[in-house]
C-alpha positions in Angstrom: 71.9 -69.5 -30.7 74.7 -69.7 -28.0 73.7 -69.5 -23.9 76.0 -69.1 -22.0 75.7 -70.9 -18.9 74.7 -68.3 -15.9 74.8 -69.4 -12.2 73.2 -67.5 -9.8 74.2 -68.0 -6.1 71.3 -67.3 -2.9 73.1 -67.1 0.5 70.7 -67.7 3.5 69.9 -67.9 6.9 67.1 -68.3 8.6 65.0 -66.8 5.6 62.3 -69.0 5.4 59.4 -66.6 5.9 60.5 -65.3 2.2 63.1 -68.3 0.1 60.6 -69.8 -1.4 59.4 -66.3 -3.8 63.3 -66.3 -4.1 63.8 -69.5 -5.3 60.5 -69.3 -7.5 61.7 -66.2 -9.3 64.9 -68.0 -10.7 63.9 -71.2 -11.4 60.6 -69.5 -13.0 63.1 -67.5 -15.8 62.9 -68.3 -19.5 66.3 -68.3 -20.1 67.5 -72.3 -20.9 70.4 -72.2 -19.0 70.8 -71.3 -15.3 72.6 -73.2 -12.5 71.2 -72.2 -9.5 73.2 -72.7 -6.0 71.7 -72.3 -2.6 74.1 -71.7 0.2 72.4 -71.8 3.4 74.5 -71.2 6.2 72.8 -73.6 8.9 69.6 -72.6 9.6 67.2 -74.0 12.0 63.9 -72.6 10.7 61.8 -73.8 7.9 64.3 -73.1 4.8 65.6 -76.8 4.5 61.8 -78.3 3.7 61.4 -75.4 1.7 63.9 -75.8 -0.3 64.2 -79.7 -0.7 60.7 -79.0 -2.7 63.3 -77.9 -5.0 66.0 -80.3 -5.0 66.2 -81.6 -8.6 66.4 -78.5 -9.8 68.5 -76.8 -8.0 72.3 -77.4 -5.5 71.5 -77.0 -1.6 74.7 -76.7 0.5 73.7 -76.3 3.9 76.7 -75.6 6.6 78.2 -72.7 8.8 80.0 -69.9 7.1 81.6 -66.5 7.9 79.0 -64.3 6.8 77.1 -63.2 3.3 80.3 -62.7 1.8 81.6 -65.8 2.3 78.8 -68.1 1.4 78.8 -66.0 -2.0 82.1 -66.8 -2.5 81.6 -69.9 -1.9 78.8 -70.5 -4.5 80.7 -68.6 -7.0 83.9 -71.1 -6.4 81.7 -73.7 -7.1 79.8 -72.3 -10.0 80.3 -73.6 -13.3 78.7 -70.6 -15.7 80.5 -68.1 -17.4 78.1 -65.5 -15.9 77.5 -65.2 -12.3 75.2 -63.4 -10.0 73.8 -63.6 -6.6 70.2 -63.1 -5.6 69.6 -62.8 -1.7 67.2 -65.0 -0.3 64.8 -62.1 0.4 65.3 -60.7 -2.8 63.3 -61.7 -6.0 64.4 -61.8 -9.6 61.8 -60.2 -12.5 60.6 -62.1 -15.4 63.2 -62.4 -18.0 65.8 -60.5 -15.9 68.4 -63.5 -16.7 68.1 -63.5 -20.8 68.5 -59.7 -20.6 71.6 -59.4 -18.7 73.3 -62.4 -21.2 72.2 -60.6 -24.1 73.8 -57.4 -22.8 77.1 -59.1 -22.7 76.7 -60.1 -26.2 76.3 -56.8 -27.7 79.5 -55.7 -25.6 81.4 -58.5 -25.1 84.1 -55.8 -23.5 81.6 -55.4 -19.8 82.7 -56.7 -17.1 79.2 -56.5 -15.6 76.0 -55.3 -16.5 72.5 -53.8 -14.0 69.3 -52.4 -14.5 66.6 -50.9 -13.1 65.0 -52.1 -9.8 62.2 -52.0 -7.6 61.6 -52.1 -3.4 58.9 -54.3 -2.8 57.4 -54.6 1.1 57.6 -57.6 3.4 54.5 -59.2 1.8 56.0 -58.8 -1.7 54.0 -55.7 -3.1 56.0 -53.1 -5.1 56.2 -50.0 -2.9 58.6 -47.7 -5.7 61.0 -47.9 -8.2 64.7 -48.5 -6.7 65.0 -44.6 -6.8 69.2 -44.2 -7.3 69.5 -46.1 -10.5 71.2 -44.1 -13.1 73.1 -44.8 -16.0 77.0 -45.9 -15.4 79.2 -42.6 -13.6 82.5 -44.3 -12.7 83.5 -41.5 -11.0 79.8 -41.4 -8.9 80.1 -44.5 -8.1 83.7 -44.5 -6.5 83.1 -41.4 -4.5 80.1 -40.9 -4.0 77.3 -43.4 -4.1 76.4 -46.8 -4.3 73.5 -46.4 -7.2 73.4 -50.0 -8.8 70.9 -52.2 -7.7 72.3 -55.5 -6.5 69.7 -57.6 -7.3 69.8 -56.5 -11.0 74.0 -57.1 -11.6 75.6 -59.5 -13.2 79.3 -60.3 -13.9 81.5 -61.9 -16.3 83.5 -64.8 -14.8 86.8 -63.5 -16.4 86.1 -60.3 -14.9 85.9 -61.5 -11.1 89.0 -63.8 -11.8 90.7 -60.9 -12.5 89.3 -58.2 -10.2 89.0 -61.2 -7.3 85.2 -62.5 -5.7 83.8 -60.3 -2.5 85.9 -58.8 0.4 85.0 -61.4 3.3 86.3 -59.0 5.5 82.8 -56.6 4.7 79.2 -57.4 5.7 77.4 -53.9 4.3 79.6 -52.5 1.6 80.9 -55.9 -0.4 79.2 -55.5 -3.4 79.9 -51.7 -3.4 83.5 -52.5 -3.2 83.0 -55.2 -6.1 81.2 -53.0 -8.7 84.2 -50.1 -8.0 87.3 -52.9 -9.0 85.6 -54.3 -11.5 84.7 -50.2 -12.6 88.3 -49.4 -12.7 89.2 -52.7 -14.6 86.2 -52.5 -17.7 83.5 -51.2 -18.5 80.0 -51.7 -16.8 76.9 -51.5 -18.9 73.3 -50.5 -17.8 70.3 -52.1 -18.7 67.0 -49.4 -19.0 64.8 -52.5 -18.0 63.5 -53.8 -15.0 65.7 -57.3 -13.7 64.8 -57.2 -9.9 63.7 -56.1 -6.4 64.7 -54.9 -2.9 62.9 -56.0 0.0 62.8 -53.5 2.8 61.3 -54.2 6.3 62.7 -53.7 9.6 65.0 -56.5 10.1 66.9 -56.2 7.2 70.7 -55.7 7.2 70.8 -52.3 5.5 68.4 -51.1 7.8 70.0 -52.6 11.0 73.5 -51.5 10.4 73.8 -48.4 12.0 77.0 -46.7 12.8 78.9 -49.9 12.4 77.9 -50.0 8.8 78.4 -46.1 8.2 81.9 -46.4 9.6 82.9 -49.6 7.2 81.6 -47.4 4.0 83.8 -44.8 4.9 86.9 -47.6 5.3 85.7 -49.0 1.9 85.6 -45.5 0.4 89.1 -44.6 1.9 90.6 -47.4 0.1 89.6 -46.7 -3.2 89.4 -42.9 -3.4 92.7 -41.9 -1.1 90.7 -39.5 0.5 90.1 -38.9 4.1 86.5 -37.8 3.8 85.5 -39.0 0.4 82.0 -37.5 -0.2 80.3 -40.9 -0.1 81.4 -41.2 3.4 79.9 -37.6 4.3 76.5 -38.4 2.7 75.9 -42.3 4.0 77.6 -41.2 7.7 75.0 -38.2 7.9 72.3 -40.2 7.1 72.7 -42.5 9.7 74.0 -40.1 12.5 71.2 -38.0 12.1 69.0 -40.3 13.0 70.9 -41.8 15.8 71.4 -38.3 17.0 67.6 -37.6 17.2 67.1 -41.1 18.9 69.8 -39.3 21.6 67.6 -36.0 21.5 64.2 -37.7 22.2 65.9 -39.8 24.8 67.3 -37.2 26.9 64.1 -34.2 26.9 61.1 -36.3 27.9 57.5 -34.1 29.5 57.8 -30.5 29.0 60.8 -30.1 27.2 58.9 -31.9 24.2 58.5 -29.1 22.1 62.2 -28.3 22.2 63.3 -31.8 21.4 61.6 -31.5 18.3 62.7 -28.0 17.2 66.2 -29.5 17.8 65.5 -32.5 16.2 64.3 -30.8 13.2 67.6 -28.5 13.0 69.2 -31.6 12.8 67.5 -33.4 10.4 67.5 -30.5 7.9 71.2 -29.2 8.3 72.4 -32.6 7.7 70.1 -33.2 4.8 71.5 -29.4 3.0 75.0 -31.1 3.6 74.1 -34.4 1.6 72.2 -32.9 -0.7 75.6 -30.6 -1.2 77.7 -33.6 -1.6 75.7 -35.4 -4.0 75.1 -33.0 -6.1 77.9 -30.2 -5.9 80.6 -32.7 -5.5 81.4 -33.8 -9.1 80.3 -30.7 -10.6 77.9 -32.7 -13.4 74.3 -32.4 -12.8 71.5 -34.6 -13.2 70.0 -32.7 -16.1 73.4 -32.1 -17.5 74.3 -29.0 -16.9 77.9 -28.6 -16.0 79.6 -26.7 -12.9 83.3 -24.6 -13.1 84.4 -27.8 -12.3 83.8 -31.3 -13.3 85.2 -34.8 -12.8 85.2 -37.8 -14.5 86.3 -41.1 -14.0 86.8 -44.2 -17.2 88.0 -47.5 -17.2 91.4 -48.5 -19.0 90.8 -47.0 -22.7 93.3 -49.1 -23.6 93.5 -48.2 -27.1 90.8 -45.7 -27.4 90.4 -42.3 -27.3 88.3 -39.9 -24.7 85.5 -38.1 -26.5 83.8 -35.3 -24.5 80.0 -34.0 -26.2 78.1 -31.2 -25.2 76.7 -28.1 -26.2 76.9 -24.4 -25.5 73.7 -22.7 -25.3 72.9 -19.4 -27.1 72.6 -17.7 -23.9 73.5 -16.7 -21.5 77.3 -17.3 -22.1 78.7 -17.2 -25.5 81.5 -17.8 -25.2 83.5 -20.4 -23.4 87.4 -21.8 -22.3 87.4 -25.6 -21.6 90.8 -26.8 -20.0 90.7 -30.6 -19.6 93.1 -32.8 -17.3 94.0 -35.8 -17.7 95.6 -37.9 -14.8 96.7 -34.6 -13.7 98.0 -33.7 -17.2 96.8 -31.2 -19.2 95.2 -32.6 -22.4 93.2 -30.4 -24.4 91.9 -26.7 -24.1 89.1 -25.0 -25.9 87.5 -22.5 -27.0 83.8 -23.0 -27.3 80.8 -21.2 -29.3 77.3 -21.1 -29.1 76.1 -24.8 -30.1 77.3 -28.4 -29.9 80.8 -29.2 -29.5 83.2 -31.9 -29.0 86.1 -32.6 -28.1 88.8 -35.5 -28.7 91.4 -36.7 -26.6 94.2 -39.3 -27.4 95.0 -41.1 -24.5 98.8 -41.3 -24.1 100.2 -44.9 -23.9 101.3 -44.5 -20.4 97.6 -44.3 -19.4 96.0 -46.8 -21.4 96.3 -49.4 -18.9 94.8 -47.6 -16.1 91.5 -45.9 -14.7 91.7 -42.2 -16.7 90.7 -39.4 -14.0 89.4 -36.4 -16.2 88.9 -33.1 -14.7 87.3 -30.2 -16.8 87.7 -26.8 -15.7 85.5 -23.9 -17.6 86.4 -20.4 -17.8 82.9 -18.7 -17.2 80.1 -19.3 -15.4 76.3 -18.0 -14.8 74.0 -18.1 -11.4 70.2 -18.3 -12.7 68.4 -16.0 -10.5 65.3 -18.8 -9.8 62.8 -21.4 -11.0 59.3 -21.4 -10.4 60.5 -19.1 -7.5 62.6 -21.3 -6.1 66.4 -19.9 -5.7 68.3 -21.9 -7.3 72.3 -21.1 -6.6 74.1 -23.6 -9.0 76.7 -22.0 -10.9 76.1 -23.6 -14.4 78.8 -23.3 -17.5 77.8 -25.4 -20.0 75.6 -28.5 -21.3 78.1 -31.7 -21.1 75.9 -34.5 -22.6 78.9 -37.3 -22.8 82.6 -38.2 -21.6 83.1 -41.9 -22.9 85.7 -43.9 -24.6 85.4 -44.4 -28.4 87.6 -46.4 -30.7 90.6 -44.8 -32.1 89.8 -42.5 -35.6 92.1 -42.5 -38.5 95.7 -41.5 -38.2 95.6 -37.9 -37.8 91.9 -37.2 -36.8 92.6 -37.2 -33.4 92.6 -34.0 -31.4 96.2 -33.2 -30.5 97.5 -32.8 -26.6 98.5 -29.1 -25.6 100.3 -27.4 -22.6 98.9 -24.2 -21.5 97.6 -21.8 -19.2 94.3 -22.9 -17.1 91.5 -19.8 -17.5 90.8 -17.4 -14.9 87.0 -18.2 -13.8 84.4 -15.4 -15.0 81.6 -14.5 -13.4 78.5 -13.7 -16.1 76.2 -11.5 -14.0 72.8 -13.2 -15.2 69.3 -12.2 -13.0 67.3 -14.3 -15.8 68.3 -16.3 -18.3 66.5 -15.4 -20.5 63.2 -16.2 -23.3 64.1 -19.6 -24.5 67.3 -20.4 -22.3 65.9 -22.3 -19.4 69.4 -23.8 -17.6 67.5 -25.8 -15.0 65.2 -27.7 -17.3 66.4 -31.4 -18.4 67.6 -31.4 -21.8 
C-alpha cells in the first residue's frame, strides 16, 4: 500500500512548559511515514534540551523569524512530503489523526485539504469540550462568516498550496483562516467526522490575547475575500471582542456605589451584542443548522469545472404546499421551480464561462411560514423549505441535465401559520 510522505511543521517560541506533549503526539502516530520539522524561533527557555531528546527523529531549526507565519512557511519550504500540516507547539495531535487525513485524500484525490473534529483541552492537558464550531464543509460560511475548521485537525495537498501560495506573513491571528478560504475557492475541502486533534486554551494564548488588534485584522482579511465592507464575519468576531473590552471600560469608570449600575449596563451590553451575532450567524446565509431554509439562501462551491450543481431537499406536507424556487447563479438566473409536497431536486449545468471559477448560488423562494413557538419559546425564523444539499456532481448523460431558464423572480408570500401543525415540526433537526 502507498504512503505518501506527510510532513508536519511545529513553529515555537518559548513553549517549553508544553513541546514536549507536542512533539510526543506526532512522533507517537502509527502512520509509517511522517517528517517532522521543528522551527523554533530562538528561544531561551527549556525547549532546545527538550527537544534535542528528540533529535534522530525529528529536524530542529532554531533561529529568529518574523512571526508564526513565517516559521510555517519556512518548514513547509523545506518539507519534502506531498502532504503538509502544521501542529503548534501547544497543540497536540490524536492517535491515528495522520493515517486518517492521508486516507481521506485517497478516497478524493480532487481535496485540496481535509479537517476533522477537535477538542479544547486545559493548560494541564485535560479535555475540557469538543471544539464546538466544527461542521461539515459551507464554503460560503466559511468566507463570510466564520472560521469553523479546527487547525489542529487540517491537512493540505502540496499541489494545492503551490497553487493557492503558503501563509500570508503579513497576518498573525487570521493566517490559517485566510489559507482554508483560497484553497476553498480553488478545490474542494473534505471533512473528516473523527477526532484528529486539540486546542489548548489558557490565558496567555494568542487567540485569547489578541484583542482589538486581532478583531480589526479579521475584518481586513474578510474584506479581501468577500468585497464587502462589513462582511458578517467581521460583525460577529468584532462584537465579541468589543463587548468585552467595552465592559472592562464600564467597570473601570463606576467604582463604590455606582456598582449596581455598572452591571445593569454591562449586562445591556453583553446581551445586545450577543442578539446581533447570534443574528449574523445564523440569519445571514439564510440556511439553518437543522436545514431548514430562509426566503433567501446563499451558497458558495469551488470551480465545478466540468460538473454540474445539484440542489436536494424536501417540501414538507405542511404547512406550505406549494413552492417557487428561483436559483442564481453568479448573478444569472439558472433554474426556477415549482415545488410539491416531498423531495425534490434540482439540476443545474454550469455554463462554460463559470467552470473555472468559485460558483456563488443564491436561492430565492416564493413563500414562507413563521412557526408561532417551540416548547414556548418564540421562535421568529421565517422557514420555506427543507434544503438537505447544494454540491457539485459529475456531469449526467447528454440531455439529463436540467436546462437554464430566464424568468421572472416570485413575489414573497406570507403563509399565516400560528402552529404548524400534528406531525410538521419545522424547528426539529431532520
Amino acid at each position: 500500500m502507498h504512503n505518501p510522505l506527510v510532513t508536519i511543521v511545529t513553529p515555537s517560541y518559548n513553549q517549553g512548559p508544553f513541546i514536549r506533549a507536542t512533539i510526543e503526539s506526532v512522533l507517537a502516530q502509527d502512520y509509517p511515514n511522517i517528517e517532522y520539522i521543528v522551527m523554533d524561533g530562538g528561544s531561551t527557555d527549556e525547549t532546545a534540551s527538550i527537544v534535542n531528546e528528540y533529535a534522530s527523529r525529528l529536524t530542529w531549526i532554531s533561529e529568529k523569524d518574523r512571526g508564526q507565519s513565517h516559521a510555517i512557511n519556512k518548514g513547509f519550504r523545506m518539507a519534502k512530503g506531498s502532504i503538509l500540516a502544521w501542529i503548534n507547539s501547544d497543540d497536540v495531535l490524536l492517535p491515528g489523526a495522520v493515517g486518517k487525513a492521508v486516507r481521506a485524500f485517497e478516497r478524493n484525490p480532487a481535496l485540496g485539504a481535509v479537517y476533522g473534529e477537535g477538542y479544547l483541552i486545559d493548560r494541564e492537558g485535560n479535555v475540557t469540550s469538543r471544539f464546538p464550531h466544527t461542521q461539515p464543509f459551507d464554503l460560503w460560511r466559511l468566507v463570510y462568516v466564520s472560521d469553523y475548521i479546527l487547525q489542529q485537525s487540517t491537512y493540505f495537498r502540496r499541489s494545492a498550496l503551490d497553487d493557492v501560495g503558503l501563509l500570508d506573513e503579513d497576518l498573525h491571528y487570521s493566517m490559517d483562516w485566510d489559507l482554508f478560504i483560497r484553497i476553498g475557492k480553488r478545490y474542494p475541502i473534505g471533512y473528516v467526522p473523527e477526532y484528529l486533534g486539540c486546542l489548548r486554551e489558557y490565558p496567555e494564548a494568542k487567540s485569547f490575547t489578541g484583542g482589538a488588534p486581532r478583531a480589526k485584522e479579521i475584518a481586513r482579511m474578510l474584506r479581501r475575500h468577500t468585497g464587502m465592507r462589513f462582511p458578517p464575519g467581521s460583525i460577529i468576531y468584532g462584537l465579541d471582542t468589543y463587548r468585552r473590552i467595552w465592559c472592562q471600560k464600564i467597570a473601570a469608570k463606576t467604582p463604590g456605589l455606582l456598582n449596581f449600575a455598572s452591571s445593569k449596563l454591562q449586562w445591556f451590553v453583553m446581551v445586545g451584542c450577543g442578539l446581533l451575532i447570534d443574528r449574523a450567524i445564523h440569519r445571514s446565509q439564510g440556511w439553518y443548522i437543522d436545514a431548514w431554509a430562509g426566503p433567501v439562501v446563499r451558497a458558495m462551491l469551488p470551480p465545478p469545472r466540468d460538473n454540474e450543481v445539484v440542489i436536494r431537499g424536501e417540501l414538507p406536507d405542511c404547512p406550505i404546499r406549494e413552492q417557487c424556487v428561483v436559483v442564481t447563479l453568479n448573478g444569472v438566473t439558472a433554474a426556477r421551480r415549482k415545488l410539491r409536497a416531498g423531495p425534490f431536486e434540482i439540476r443545474i449545468e454550469v455554463p462554460v464561462e463559470f467552470r473555472y471559477q468559485a460558483v456563488h448560488l443564491v436561492l430565492k423562494a416564493s413563500r414562507f411560514f413563521v412557526p408561532a413557538a417551540v416548547d414556548g419559546t418564540p421562535a421568529r425564523r421565517r422557514l420555506c423549505y427543507l434544503l438537505r444539499e447544494v454540491a457539485l456532481r459529475e456531469q449526467p448523460a447528454q440531455g439529463s441535465a436540467v436546462p437554464c431558464a430566464s424568468f421572472d423572480e416570485p413575489q414573497l408570500e406570507h403563509a399565516e401559520v400560528e402552529d404548524p401543525g400534528v406531525g410538521c415540526d419545522p424547528l426539529s433537526s431532520p
